[in-house]
Backbone as CSV, one residue per row, in Angstrom:
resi,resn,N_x,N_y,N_z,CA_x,CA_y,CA_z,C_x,C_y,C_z
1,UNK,67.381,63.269,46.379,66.968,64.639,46.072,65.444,64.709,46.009
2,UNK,64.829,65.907,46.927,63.634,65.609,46.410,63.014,66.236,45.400
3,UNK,61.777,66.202,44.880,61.344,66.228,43.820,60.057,67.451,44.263
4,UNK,60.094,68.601,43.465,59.291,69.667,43.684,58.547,69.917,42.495
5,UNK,57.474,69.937,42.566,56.708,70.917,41.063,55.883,71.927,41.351
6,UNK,56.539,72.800,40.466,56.024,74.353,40.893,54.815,74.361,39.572
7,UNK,53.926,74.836,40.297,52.805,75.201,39.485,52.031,76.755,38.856
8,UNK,52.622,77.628,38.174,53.037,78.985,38.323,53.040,79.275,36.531
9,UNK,52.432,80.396,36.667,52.420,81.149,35.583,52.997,82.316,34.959
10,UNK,53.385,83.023,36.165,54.386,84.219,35.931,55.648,83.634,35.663
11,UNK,56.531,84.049,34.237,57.191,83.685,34.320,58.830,84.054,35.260
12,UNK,58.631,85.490,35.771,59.598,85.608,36.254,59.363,85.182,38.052
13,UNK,57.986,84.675,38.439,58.694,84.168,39.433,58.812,82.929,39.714
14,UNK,58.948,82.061,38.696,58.710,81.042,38.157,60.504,80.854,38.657
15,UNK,61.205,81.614,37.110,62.380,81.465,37.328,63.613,82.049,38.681
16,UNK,62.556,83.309,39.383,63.284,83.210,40.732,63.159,82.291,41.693
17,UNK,61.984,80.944,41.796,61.917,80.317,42.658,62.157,78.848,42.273
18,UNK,62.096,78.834,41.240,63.256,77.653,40.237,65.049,77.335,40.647
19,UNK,65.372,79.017,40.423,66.916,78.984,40.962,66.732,78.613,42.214
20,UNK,66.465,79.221,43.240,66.440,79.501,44.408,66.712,78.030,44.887
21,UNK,65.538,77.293,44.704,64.935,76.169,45.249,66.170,74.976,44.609
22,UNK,66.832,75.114,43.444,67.638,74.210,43.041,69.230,74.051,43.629
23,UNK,69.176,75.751,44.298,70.661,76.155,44.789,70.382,75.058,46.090
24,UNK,69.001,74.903,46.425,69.270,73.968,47.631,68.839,73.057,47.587
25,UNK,69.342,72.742,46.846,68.994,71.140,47.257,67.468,70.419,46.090
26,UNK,67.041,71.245,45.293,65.957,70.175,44.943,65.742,70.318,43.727
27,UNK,65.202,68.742,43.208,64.782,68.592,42.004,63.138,69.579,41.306
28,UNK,63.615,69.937,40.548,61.773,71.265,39.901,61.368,71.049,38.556
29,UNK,60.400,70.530,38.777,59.384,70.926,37.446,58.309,71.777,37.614
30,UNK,58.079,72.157,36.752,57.385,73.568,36.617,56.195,72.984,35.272
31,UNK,55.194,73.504,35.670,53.800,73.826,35.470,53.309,74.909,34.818
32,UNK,53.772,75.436,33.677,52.461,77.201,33.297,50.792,77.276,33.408
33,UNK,49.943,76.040,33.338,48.972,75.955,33.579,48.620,74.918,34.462
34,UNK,46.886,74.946,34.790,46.813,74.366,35.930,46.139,73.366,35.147
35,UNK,45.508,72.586,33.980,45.984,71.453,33.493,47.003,70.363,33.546
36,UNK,47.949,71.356,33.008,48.870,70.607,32.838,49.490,70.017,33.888
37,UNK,49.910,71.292,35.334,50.072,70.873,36.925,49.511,69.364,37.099
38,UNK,48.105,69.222,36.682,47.344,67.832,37.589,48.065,66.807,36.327
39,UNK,48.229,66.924,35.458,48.747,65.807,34.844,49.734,65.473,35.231
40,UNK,51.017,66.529,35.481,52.039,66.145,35.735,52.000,65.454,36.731
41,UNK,51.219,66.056,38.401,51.269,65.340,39.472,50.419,64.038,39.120
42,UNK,49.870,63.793,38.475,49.144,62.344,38.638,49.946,61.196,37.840
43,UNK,51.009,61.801,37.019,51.529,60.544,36.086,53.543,60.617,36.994
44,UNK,53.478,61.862,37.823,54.733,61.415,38.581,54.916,61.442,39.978
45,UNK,55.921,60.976,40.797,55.879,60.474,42.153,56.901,61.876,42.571
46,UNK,56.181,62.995,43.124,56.264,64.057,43.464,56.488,64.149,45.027
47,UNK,57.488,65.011,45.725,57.618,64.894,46.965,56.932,66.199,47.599
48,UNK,56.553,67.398,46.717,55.668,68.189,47.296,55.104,69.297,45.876
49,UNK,53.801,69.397,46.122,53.539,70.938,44.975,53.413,72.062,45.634
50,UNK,54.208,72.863,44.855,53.929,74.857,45.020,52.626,74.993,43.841
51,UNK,52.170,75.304,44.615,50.651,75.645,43.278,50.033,77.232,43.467
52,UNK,50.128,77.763,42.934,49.597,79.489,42.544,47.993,78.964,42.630
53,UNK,47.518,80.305,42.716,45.614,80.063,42.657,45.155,80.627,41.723
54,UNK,45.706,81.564,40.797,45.269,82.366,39.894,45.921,82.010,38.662
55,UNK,45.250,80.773,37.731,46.118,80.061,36.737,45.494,80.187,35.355
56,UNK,45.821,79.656,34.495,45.224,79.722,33.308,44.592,78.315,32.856
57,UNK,43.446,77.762,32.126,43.139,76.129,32.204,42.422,75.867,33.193
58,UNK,42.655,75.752,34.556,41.925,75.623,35.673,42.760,76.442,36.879
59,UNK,41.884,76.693,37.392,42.463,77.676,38.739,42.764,76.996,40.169
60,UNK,44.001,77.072,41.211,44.311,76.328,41.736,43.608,75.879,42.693
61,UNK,42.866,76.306,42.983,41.642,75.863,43.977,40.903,74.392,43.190
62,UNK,40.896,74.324,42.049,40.502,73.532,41.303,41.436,72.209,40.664
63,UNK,42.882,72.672,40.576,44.069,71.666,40.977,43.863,70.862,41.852
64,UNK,43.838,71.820,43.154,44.096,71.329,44.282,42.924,70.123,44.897
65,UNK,42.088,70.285,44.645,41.296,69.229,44.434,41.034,68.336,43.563
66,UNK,41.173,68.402,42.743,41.614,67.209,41.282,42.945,66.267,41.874
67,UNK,43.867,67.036,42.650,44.902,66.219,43.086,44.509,65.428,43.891
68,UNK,43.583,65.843,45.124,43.194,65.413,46.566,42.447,64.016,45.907
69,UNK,42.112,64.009,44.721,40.690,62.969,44.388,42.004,61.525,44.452
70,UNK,43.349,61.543,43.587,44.209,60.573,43.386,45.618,60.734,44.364
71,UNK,45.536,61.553,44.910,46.778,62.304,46.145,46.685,62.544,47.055
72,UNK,46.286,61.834,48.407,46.198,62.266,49.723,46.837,62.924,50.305
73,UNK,48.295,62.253,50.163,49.395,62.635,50.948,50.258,63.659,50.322
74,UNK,50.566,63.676,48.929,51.402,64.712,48.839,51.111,66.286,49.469
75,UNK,52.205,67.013,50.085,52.099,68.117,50.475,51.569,69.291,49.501
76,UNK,50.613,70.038,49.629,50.650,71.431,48.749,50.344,72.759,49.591
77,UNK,51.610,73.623,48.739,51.916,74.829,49.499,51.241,75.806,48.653
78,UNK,49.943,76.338,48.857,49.410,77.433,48.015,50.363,79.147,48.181
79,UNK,50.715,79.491,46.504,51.162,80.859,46.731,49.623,81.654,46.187
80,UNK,49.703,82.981,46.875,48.523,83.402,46.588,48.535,85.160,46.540
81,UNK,47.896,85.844,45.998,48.074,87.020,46.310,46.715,87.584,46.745
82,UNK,46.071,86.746,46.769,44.846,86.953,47.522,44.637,86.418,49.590
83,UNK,45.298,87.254,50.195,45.784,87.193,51.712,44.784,87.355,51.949
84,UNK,43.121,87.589,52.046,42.079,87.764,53.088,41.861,85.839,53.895
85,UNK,41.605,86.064,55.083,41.610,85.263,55.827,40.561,84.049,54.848
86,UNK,39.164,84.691,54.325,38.638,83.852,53.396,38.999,83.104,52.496
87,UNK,39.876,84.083,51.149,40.665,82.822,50.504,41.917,82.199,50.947
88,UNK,42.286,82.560,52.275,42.936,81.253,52.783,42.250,80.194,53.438
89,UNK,41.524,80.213,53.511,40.664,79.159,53.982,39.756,78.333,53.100
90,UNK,39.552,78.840,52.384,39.292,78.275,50.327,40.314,77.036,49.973
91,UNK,41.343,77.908,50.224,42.774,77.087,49.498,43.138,76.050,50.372
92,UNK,42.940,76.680,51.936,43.138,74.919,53.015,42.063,73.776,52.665
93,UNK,41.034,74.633,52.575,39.904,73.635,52.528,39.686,73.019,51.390
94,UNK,40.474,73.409,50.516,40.273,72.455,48.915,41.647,71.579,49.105
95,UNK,41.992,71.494,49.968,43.449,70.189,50.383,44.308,70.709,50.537
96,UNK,44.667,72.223,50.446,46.257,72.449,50.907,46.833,72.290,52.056
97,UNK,47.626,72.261,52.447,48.341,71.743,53.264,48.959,73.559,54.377
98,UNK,49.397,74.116,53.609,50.202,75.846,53.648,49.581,76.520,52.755
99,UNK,50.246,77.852,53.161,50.008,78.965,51.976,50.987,80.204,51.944
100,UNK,51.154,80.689,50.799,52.084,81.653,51.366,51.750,82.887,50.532
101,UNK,51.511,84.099,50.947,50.974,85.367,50.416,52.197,85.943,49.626
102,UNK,51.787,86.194,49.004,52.809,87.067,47.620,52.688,88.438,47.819
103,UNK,53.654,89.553,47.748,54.972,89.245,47.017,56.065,88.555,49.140
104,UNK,56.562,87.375,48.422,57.097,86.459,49.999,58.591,86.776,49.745
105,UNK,58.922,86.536,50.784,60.647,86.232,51.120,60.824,85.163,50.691
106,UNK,62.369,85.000,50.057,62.664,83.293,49.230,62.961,82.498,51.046
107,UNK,63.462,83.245,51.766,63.822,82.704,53.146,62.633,81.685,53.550
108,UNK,61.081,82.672,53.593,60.283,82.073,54.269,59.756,80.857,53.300
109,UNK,59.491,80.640,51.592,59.575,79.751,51.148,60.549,78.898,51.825
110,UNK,61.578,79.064,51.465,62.500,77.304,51.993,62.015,76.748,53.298
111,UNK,61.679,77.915,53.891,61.084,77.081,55.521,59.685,76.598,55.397
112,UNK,58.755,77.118,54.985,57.240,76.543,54.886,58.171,75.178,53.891
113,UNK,58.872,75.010,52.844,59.022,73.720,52.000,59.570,72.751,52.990
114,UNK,60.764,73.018,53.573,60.747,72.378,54.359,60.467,72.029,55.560
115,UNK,59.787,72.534,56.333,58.551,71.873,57.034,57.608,71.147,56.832
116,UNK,57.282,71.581,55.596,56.257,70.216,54.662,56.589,68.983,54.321
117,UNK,58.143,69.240,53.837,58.638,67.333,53.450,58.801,67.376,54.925
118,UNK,59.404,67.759,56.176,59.631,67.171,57.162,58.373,66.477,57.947
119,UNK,57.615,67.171,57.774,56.135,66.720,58.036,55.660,65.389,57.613
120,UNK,55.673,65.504,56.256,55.302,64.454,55.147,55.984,63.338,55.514
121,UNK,57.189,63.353,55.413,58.008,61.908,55.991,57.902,61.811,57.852
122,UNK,57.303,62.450,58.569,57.205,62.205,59.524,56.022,61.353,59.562
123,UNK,55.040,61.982,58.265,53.638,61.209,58.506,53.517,60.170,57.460
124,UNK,54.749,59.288,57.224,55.255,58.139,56.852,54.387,56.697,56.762
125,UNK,54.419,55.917,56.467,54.186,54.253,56.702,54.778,54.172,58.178
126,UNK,54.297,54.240,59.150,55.234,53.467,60.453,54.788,52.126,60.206
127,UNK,55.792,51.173,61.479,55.287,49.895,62.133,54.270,49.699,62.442
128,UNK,53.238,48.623,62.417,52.544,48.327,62.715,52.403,47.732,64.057
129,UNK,51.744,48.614,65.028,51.923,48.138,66.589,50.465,47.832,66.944
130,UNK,50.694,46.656,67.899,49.125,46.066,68.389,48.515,47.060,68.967
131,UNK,47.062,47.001,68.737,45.867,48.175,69.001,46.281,48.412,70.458
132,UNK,45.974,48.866,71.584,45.839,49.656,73.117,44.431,49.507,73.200
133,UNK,44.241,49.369,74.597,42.886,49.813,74.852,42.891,50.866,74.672
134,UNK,41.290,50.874,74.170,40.708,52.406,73.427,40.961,53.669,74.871
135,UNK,40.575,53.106,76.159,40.808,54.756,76.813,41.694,55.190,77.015
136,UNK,43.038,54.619,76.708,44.488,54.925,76.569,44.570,56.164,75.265
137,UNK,43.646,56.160,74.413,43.532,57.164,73.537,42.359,58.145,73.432
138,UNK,41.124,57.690,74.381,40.708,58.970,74.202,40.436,60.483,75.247
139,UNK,40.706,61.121,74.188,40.354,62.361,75.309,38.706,63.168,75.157
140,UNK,38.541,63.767,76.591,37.363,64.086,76.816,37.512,65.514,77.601
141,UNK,36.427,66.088,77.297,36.866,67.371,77.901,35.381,68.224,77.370
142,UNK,34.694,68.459,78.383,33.292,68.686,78.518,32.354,68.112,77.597
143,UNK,31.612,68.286,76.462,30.770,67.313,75.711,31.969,67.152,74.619
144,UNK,33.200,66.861,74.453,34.220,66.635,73.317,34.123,65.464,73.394
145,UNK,34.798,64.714,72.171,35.261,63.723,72.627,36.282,63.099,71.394
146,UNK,37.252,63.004,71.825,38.299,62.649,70.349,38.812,61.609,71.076
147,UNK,38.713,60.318,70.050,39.645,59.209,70.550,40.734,59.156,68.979
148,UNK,41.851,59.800,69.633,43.265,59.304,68.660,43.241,58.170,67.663
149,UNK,43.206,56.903,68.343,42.961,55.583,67.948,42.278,55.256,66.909
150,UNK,40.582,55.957,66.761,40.642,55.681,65.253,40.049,57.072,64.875
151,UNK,40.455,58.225,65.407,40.430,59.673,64.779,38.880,59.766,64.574
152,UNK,38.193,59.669,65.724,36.897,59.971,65.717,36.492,61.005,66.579
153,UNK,36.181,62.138,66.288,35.767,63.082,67.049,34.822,63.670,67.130
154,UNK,33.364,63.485,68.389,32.469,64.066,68.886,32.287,65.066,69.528
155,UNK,31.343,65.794,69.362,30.619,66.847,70.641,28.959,66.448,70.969
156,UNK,28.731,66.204,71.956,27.099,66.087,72.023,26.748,65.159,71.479
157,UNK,27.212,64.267,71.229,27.345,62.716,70.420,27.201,62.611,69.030
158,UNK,27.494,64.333,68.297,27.626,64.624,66.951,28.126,64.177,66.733
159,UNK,28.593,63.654,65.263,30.713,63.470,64.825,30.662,64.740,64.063
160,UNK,31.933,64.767,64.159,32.076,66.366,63.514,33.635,65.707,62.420
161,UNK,33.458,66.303,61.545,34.629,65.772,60.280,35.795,66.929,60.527
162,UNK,37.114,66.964,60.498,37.965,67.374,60.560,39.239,67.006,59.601
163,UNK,39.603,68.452,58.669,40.602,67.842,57.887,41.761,67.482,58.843
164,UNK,43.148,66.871,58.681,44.457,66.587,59.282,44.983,67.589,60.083
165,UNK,45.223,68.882,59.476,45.218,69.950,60.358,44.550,70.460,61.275
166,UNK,43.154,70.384,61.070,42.701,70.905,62.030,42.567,69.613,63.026
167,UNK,42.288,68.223,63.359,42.598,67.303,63.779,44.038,67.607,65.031
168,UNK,45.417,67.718,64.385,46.064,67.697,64.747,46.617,69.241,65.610
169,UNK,45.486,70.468,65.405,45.527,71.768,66.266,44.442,70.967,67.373
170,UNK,43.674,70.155,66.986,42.300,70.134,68.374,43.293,69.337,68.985
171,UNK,44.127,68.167,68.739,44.747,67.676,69.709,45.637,67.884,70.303
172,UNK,46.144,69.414,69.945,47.320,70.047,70.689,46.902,70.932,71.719
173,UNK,45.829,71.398,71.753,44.687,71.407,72.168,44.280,70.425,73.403
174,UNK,43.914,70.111,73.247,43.592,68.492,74.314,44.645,68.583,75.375
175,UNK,45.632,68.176,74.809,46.232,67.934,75.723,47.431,69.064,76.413
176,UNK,46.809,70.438,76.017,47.025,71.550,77.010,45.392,71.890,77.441
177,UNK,44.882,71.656,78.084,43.604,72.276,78.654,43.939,72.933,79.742
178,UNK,43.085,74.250,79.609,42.631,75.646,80.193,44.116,76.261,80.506
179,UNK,45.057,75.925,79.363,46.645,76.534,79.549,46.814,77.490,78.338
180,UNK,47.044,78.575,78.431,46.808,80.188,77.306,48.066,79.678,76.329
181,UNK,47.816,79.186,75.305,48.666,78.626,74.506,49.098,79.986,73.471
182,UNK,50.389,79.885,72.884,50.334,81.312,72.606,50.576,81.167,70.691
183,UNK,50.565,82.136,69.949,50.627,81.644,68.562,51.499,80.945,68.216
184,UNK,52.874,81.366,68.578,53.672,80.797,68.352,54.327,79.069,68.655
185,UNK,53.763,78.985,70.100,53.776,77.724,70.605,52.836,76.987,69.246
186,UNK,51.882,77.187,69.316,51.015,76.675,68.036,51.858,76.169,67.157
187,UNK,52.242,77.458,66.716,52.463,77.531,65.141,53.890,76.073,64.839
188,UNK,54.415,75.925,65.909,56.222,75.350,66.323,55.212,73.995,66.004
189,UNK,54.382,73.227,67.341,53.860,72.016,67.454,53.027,71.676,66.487
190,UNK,52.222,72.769,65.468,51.241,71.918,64.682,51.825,72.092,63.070
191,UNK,52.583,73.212,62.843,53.067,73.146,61.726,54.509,73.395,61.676
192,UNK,55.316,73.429,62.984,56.689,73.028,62.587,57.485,74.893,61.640
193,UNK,56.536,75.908,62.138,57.245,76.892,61.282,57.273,77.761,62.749
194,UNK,58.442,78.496,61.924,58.883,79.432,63.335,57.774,81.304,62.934
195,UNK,57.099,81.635,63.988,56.196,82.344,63.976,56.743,83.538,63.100
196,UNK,58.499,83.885,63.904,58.627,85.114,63.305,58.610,85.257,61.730
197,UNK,58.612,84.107,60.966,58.379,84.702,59.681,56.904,85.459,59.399
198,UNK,56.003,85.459,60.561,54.848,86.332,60.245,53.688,85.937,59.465
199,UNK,53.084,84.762,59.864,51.957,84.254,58.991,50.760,83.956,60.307
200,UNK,49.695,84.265,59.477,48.412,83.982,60.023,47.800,82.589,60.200
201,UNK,48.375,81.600,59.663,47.288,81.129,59.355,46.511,79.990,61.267
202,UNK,47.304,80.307,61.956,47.087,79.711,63.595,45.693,80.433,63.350
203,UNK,45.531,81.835,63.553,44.435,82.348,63.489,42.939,81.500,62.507
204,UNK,43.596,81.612,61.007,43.069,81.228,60.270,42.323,79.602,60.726
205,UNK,42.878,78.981,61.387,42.753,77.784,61.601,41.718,77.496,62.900
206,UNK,42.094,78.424,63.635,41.491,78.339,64.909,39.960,78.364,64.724
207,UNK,39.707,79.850,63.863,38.309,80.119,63.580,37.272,78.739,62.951
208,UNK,38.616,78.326,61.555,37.736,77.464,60.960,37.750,76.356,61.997
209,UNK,38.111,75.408,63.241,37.910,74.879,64.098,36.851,75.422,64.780
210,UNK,36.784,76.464,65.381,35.626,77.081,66.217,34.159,76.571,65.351
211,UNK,33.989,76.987,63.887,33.166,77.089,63.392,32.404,75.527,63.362
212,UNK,33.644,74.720,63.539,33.001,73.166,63.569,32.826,72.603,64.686
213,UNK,33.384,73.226,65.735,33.139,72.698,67.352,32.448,73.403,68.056
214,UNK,31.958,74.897,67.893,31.715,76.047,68.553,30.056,75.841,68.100
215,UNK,29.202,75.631,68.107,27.574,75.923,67.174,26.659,76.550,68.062
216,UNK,27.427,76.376,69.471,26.404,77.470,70.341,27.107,78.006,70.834
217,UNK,26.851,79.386,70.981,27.039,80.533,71.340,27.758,80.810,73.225
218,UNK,27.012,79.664,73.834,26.856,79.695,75.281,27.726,78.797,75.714
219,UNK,28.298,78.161,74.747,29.070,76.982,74.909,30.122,76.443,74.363
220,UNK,31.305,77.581,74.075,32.360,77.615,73.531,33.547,77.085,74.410
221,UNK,34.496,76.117,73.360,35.218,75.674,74.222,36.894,76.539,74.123
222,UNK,36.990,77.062,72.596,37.730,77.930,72.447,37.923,79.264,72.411
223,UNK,38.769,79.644,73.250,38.879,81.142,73.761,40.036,82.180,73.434
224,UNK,39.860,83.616,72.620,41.055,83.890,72.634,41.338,84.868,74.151
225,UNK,42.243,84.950,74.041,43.295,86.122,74.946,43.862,86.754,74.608
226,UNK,43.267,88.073,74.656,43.965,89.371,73.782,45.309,89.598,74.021
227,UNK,46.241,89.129,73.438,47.426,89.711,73.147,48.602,88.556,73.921
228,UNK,47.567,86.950,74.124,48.513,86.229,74.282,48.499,84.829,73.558
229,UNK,47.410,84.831,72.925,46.973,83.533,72.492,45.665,83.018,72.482
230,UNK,45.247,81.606,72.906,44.080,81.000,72.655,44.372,80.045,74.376
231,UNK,42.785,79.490,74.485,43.107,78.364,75.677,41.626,77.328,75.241
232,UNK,41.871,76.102,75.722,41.017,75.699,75.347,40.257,75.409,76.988
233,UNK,38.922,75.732,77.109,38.131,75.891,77.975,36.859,75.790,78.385
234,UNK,36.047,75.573,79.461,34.483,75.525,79.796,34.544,76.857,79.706
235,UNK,33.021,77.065,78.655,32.824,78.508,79.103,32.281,78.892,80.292
């Protein structure tokens, strides 16, 4: 069974997403402040956190990084009622993993949760397999340059830092070049959720990528297409 801790202050949706989440399948502890949240996650072996942003004690933006300092890997799914593209990008960028805008469907919870443990155990301990030559892993594609192998990625012989997500959109990326990738295709290959539940955050993601690969104006490699997607491209 896995093991969930909800981090949440309201109490009634505390207890609608308590039931919900137990009718299927999972173990919940629950959090009223965001103190108490980081204690709990640091003294137990947790298989994913729901963490609110608007808490009492410390605020989840501030969790969420207190966790990241002793917690790499566990998954966190920010609920939020603050939907501007900005504080979702606050809440990715302080370690979350998801997010989900309030007031949500219990439907689209169970699917962002589980996509996250499926994720999480996908991104497992594997076997240990002998290294490859390095150009077997890297890709190149005008001044880019990402080699897989040891997750180093240049432009112009910059390195440019990339959290996991965005890492794993540039390389979906890569290896569709100058092909109009559409949100949804995105949304399936990099986070495993099906579009129609209606979330932004492909968008959200793209930009904050642009902003770290994009620095001149004349020389963008990402492009949207009104009303079909993104491609990655020479300008």
């Amino acid at each position: 069974m896995k093991k969930i801790i909800l981090i949440e202050d309201e109490t009634s949706v505390v207890s609608f997403i308590k039931k919900g989440l137990q009718e299927n399948g999972y173990e919940i502890s629950v959090a009223f402040d965001g103190r108490t949240g980081v204690q709990l996650v640091q003294a137990n072996d947790f298989d994913l956190v729901i963490l609110d942003i608007m808490l009492p004690e410390m605020n989840g933006l501030d969790v969420c990084k207190e966790i990241r300092k002793t917690n790499q890997s566990v998954p966190i799914l920010f609920l939020t009622a603050l939907g501007t593209s900005e504080n979702i990008v606050l809440g990715l960028e302080s370690g979350g993993d998801d997010y989900l805008v309030k007031p949500f469907k219990f439907i689209e919870l169970v699917a962002r949760v589980k996509s996250l443990l499926r994720r999480s155990h996908n991104n497992g301990p594997q076997e240990i397999a002998e290294p490859e030559p390095d150009n077997e892993h890297v890709f190149q594609f005008s001044d880019l340059t990402v080699n897989d192998y040891t997750k180093k990625v240049t432009r112009g012989g910059e390195e440019i830092t990339l959290t996991s997500t965005e890492y794993k959109l540039l390389l979906y990326f890569l290896n569709n070049p100058e092909k109009v990738i559409s949100r949804a295709e995105i949304l399936d290959a990099v986070w495993g959720v099906n579009y129609e539940l209606g979330t932004n955050v492909v968008d959200v993601y793209v930009n904050y990528l642009r902003k770290k690969l994009d620095s001149q104006d004349d020389n963008k490699l990402i492009h949207t297409v009104i009303g079909m997607g993104y491609v990655l491209k020479k300008a």
